[in-house]
C-alpha positions in Angstrom: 0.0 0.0 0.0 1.0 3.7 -0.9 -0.1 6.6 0.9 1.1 9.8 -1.2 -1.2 12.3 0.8 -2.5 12.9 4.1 -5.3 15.5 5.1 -4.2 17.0 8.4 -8.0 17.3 9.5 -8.0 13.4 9.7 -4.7 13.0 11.5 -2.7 14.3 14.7 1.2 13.5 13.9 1.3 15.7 17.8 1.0 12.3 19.2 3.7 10.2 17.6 3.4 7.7 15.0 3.3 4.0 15.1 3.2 1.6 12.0 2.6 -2.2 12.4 2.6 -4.9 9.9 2.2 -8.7 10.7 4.7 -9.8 8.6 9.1 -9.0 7.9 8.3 -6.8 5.2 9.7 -3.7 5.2 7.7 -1.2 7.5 9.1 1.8 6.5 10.5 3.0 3.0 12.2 5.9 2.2 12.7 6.4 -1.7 14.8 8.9 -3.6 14.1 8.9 -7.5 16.5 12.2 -7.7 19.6 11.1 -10.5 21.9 13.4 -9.5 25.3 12.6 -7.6 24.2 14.0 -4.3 22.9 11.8 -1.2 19.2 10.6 -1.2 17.0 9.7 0.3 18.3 10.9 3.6 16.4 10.9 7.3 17.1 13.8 9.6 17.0 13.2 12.9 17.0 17.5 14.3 16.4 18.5 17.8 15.2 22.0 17.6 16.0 23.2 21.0 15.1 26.9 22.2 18.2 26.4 24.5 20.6 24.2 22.9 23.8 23.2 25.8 26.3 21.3 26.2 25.7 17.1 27.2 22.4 17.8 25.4 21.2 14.0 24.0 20.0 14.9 20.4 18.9 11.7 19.2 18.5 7.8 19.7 17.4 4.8 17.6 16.3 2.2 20.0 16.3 -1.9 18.4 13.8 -3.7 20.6 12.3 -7.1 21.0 10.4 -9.3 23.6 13.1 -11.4 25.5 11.6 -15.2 26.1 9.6 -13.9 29.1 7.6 -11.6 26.8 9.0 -8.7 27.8 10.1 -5.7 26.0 13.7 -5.5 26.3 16.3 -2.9 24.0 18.9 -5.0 23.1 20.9 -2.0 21.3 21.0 1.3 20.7 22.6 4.5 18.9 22.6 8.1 20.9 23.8 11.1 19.3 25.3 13.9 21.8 26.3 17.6 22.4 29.3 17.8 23.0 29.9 21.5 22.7 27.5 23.9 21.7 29.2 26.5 21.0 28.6 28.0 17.8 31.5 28.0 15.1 33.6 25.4 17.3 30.6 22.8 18.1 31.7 19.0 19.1 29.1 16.2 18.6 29.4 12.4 20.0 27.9 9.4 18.6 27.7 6.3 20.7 26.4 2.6 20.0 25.1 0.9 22.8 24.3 -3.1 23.2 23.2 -5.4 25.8 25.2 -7.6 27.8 24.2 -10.0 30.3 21.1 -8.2 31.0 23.3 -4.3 31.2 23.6 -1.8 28.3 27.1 -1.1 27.7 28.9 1.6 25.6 30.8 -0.3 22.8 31.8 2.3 20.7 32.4 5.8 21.6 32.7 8.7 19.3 33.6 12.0 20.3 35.6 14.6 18.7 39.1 13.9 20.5 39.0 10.1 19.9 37.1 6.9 19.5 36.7 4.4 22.3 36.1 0.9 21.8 34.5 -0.9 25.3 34.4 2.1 27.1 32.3 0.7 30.1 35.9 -1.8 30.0 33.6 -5.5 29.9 35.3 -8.4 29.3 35.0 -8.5 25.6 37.5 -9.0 23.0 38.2 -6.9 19.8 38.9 -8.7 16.6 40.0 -7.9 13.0 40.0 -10.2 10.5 42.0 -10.3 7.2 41.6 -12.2 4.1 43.1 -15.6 5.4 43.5 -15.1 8.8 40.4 -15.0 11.6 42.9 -12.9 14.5 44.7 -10.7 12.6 44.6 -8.5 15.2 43.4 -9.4 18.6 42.8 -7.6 21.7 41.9 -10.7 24.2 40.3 -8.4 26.8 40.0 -10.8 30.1 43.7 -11.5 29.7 45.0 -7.9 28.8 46.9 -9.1 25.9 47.4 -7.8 22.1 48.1 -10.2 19.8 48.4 -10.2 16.1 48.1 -13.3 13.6 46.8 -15.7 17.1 43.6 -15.7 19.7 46.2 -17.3 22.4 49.1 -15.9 24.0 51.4 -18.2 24.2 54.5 -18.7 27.4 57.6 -18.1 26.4 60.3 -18.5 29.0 58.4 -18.2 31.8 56.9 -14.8 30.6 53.6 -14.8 28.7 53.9 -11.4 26.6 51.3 -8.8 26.7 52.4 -8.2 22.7 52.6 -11.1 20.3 53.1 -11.7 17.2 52.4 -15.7 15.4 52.9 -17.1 12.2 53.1 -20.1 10.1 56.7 -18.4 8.9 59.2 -15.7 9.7 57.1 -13.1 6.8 53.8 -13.8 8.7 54.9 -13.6 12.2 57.8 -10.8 12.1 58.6 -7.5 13.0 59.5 -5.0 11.1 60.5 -1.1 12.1 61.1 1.1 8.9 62.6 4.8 9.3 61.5 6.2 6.1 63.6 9.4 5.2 61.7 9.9 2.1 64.8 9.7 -0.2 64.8 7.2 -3.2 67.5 4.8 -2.1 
């Protein structure tokens, strides 16, 4: 079903909104049939504050579903953030949100001085894969240990390193330190 137009005098958008289908197809659609090079469609999410501060929250998209009990539970979530108001110099922060053993906890922090992975510190490891290898890069989070190529640190003389590097040979599991001078050689 299309709906192109809507009288006012036979709805109240004052009150919110709610759609519902009984069935995974898509609830909402927003189409752009514009051919230029320029972004579209696009969804603005504006808080038009009267007294717009600092720490302000600006915006939030909220995923939620009934846990096996039945209850309505928000197992993630995106908030957007004022950082700094101030006009000409303004600082935003963007956060994503998840659930964990029953506690929302900030995963990935975004504010205009860095970005934070597991900021609320949880046991929870941080992995990059590459094209053949599954740990690339490994942060093992409950063991405080970066590894890269392995997801186990492994003992070497008595001393289990909190930086490792494995391979199956010396090019996939060694160092290198380059001092470029920028000169052709």
């Amino acid at each position: 079903m299309s709906i192109t137009k809507i009288s006012p005098s036979v709805v109240d958008f004052d009150d919110g909104i709610t759609i519902t289908v009984d069935d995974n197809s898509d609830v909402l659609t927003l189409k752009s049939t514009d051919a230029d090079e320029n972004s579209g469609p696009r969804l603005a999410l504006t808080r038009d504050s009267g007294s717009p501060a600092d720490n302000d929250y600006i915006g939030l998209i909220s995923f939620n579903a009934d846990d096996d009990a039945g209850n309505v539970t928000r197992f993630g979530y995106m908030v957007g953030q004022i950082a700094d108001a101030s006009n000409t110099s303004e600082d935003g922060i963007l956060q994503i949100h998840s659930t964990v053993g029953g506690t929302e906890r900030n995963r990935i922090n975004i504010t205009s001085t860095e970005t934070v992975f597991n900021e609320d510190s949880i046991d929870l490891d941080f992995r990059v894969e590459s094209d053949s290898n599954t740990h690339r890069l490994f942060v093992d989070a409950g063991n405080d240990k970066v590894l890269v190529g392995s997801s186990a640190a492994r003992e070497q003389a008595s001393v289990t390193p909190a930086f490792q590097i494995e391979g199956t040979d010396f090019n996939s599991s060694s160092l290198g330190l380059v001092s470029n001078s920028n000169t052709s050689v």
